[in-house]
C-alpha positions as CSV (number, residue, x, y, z in Angstrom):
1,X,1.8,-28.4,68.1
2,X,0.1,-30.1,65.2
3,X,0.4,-33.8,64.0
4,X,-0.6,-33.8,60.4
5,X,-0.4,-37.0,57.7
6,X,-0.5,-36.8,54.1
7,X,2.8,-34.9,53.7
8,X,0.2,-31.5,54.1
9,X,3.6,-29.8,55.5
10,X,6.3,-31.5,53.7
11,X,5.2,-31.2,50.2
12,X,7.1,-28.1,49.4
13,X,10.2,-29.4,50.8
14,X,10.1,-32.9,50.0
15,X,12.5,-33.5,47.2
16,X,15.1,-31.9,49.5
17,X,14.3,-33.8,52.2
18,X,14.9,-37.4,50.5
19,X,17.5,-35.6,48.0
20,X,16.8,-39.0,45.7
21,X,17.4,-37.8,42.2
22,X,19.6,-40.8,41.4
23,X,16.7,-43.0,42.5
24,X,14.4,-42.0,39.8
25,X,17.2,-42.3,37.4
26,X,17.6,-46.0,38.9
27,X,13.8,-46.2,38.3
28,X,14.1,-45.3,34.9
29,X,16.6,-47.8,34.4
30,X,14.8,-50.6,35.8
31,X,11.7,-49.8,34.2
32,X,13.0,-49.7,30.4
33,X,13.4,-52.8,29.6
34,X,9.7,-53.5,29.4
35,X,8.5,-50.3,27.8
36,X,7.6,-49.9,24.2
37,X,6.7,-46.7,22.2
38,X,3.2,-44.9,23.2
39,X,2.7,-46.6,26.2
40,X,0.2,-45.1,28.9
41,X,1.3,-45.2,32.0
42,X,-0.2,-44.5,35.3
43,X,2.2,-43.2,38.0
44,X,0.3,-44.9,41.2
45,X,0.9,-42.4,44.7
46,X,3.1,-40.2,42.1
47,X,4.2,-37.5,45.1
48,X,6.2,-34.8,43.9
49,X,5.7,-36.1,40.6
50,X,9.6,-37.0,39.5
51,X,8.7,-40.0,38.1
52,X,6.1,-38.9,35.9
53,X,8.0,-36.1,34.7
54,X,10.9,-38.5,33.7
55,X,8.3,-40.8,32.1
56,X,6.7,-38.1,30.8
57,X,10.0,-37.2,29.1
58,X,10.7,-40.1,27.0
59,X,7.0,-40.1,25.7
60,X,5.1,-41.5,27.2
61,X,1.3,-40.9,27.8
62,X,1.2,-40.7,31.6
63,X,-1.3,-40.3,34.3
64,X,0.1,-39.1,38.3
65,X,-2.5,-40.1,40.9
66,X,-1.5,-39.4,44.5
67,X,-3.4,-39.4,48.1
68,X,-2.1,-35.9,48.9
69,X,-3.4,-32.7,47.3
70,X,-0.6,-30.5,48.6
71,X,1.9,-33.0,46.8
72,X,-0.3,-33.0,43.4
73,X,0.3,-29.1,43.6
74,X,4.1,-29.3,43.9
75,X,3.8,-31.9,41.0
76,X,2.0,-29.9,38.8
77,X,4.1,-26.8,39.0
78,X,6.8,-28.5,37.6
79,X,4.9,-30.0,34.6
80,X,5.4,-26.5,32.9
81,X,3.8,-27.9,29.6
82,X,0.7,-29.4,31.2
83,X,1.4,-33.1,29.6
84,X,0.7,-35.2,32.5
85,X,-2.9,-35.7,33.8
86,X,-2.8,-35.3,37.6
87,X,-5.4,-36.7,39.5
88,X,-5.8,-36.9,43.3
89,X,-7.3,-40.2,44.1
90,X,-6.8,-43.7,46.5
91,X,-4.7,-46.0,45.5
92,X,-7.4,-48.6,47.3
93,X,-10.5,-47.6,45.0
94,X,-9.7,-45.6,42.3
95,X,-11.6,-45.0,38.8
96,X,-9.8,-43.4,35.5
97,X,-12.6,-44.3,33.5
98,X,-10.1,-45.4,31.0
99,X,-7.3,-48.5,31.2
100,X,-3.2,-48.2,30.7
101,X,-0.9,-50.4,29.5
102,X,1.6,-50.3,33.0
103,X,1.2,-48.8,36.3
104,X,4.1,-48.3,39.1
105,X,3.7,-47.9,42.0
106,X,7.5,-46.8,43.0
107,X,9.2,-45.5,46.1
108,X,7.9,-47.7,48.8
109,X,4.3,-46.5,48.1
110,X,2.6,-49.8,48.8
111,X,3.7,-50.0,52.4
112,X,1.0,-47.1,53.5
113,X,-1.1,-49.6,53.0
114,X,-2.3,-50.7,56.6
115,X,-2.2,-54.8,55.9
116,X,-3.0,-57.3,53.2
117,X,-6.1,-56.9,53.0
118,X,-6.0,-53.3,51.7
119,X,-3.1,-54.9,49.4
120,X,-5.5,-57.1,47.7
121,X,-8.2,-53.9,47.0
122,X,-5.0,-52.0,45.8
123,X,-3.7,-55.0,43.2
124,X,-7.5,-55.7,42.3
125,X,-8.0,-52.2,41.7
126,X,-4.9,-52.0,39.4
127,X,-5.7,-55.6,37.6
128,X,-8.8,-53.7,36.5
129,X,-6.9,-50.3,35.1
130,X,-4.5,-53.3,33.0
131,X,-5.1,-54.1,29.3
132,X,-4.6,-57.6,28.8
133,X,-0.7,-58.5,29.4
134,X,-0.1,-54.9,31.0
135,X,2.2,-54.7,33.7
136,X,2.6,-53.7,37.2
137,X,5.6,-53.0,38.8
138,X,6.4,-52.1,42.4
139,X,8.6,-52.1,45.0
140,X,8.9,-54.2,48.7
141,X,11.2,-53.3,51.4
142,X,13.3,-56.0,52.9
143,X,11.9,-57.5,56.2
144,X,16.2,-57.4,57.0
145,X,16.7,-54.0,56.1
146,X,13.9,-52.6,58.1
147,X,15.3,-54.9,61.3
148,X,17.8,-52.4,61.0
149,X,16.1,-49.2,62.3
150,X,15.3,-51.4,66.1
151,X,17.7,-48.6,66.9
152,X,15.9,-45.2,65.7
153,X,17.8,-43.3,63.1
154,X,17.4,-39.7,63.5
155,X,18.7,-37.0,61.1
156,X,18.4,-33.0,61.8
157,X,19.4,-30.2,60.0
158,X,17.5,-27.3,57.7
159,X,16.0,-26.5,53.8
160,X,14.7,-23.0,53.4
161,X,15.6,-21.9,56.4
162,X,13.2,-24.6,57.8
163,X,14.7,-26.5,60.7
164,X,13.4,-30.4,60.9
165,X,13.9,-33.4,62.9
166,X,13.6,-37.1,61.2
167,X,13.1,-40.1,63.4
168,X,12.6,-43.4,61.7
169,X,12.4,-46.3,64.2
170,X,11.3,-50.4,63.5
171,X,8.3,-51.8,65.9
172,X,6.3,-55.1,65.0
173,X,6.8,-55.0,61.5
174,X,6.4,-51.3,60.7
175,X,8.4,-48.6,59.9
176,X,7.6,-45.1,61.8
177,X,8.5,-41.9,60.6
178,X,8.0,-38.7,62.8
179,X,8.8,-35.6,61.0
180,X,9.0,-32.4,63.1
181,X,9.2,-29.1,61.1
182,X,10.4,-25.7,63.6
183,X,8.2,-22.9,62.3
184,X,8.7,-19.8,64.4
185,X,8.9,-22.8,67.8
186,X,5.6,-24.2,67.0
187,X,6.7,-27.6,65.7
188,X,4.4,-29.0,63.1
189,X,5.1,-32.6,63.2
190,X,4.1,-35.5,60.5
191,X,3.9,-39.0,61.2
192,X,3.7,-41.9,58.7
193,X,3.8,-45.6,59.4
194,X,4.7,-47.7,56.8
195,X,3.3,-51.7,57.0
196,X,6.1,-54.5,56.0
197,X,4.9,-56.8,54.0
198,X,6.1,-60.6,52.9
199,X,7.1,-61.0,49.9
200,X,6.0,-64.3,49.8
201,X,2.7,-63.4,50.7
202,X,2.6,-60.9,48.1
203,X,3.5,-63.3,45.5
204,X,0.6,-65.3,46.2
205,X,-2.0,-62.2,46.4
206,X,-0.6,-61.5,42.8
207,X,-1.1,-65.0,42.0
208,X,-4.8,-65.3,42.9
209,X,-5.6,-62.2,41.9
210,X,-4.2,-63.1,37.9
211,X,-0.7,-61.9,37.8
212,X,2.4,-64.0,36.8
213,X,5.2,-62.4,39.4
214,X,9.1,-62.2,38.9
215,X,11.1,-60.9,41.5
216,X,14.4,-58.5,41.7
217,X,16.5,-57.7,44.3
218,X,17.0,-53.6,44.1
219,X,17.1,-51.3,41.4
220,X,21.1,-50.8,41.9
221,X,24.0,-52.7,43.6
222,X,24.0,-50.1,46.7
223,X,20.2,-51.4,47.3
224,X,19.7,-54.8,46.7
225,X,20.2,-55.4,50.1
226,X,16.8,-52.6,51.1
227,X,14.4,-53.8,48.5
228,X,13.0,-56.1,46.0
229,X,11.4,-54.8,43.1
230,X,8.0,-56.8,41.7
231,X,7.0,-57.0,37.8
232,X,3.7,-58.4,37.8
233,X,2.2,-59.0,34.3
234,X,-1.4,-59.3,33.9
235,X,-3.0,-62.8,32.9
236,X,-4.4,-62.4,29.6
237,X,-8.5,-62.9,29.6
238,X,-9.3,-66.3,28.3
């Protein structure tokens, strides 16, 4: 048995395991509104890359940075006409050596971030990738909604012929996932912890760092209740 991090086992099954199409089409949604043509984007902790493909889609020059190299390569194979430039990088110090015009930072990304401190490298880090008056925009889960897994949800069944476990249980403000994966009885088994964050707090880590801050609640109706979504503009440079 083999504990692993960095979704090194789950990339190739990913998408099936969190079966989220509609939640990238919500993304979309959400994220149109403050678009315009041309826009460069950089997908921050892109995973599978659905986002950037979608984003990629409508036009838009887009760059897919991500932690994991095993999820970069499940990303890439489905950008058939090479027009996104994947790059595997941290979201805590990263370098483009060029600037964009948004970055999002969607799925619950920002909570595998260990604590605020590592927040304020990740927002810095982005403030410097932002033209003047770009924008930012990520999601927070709810401190309520992750209350609710004090009493583990666990979720079996099997994709390719892969049988899997998924435990997700709440202790002092952080969500644990332990992923087992049955491979001829030798279990490989991923963990990921997830760090909740205040929103409050974050609202004043944008503010000193430069951003001006609105807050949603969810990208749809059936979520507003799981997370609220941040669009954080950068200051223009006086």
């Amino acid at each position: 048995m083999q504990t692993k991090v960095n979704y090194s086992s789950l990339a190739h099954m990913y998408d099936q395991l969190m079966g989220d199409a509609q939640g990238f089409e919500d993304w979309m949604s959400f994220v149109q509104p403050f678009t315009y043509p041309n826009m460069k984007i950089l997908d921050l902790a892109c995973g599978s890359g659905e986002l950037s493909l979608r984003l990629s889609q409508q036009g838009f020059s887009v760059i897919g940075l991500d932690l994991s190299e095993a999820m970069l390569e499940v990303a890439k194979s489905k950008d058939s006409h090479h027009q996104i430039d994947f790059r595997l990088g941290d979201m805590r110090d990263f370098d483009l050596k060029t600037t964009v015009d948004m970055v999002i930072c969607a799925v619950d990304s920002l909570h595998y971030l260990e604590n605020i401190d590592q927040l304020h490298q990740t927002f810095t880090c982005v403030k410097r990738h932002l033209n003047d008056g770009g924008i930012f925009i990520f999601d927070l889960y709810k401190k309520s909604f992750a209350e609710g897994f004090a009493e583990a949800f666990e979720e079996e069944g099997v994709i390719d012929d892969l049988p899997y476990h998924w435990r997700i249980e709440y202790e002092q403000d952080q969500l644990i996932h332990t992923i087992a994966l049955y491979n001829q009885s030798f279990p490989d088994i991923e963990s990921h912890i997830q760090t909740l964050f205040s929103v409050d707090e974050v609202i004043r880590l944008c503010k000193r760092i430069g951003f001006e801050v609105d807050i949603f609640n969810g990208l749809s109706e059936k979520d507003q209740d799981e997370k609220y979504l941040c669009v954080a503009r950068k200051e223009m440079e006086r």
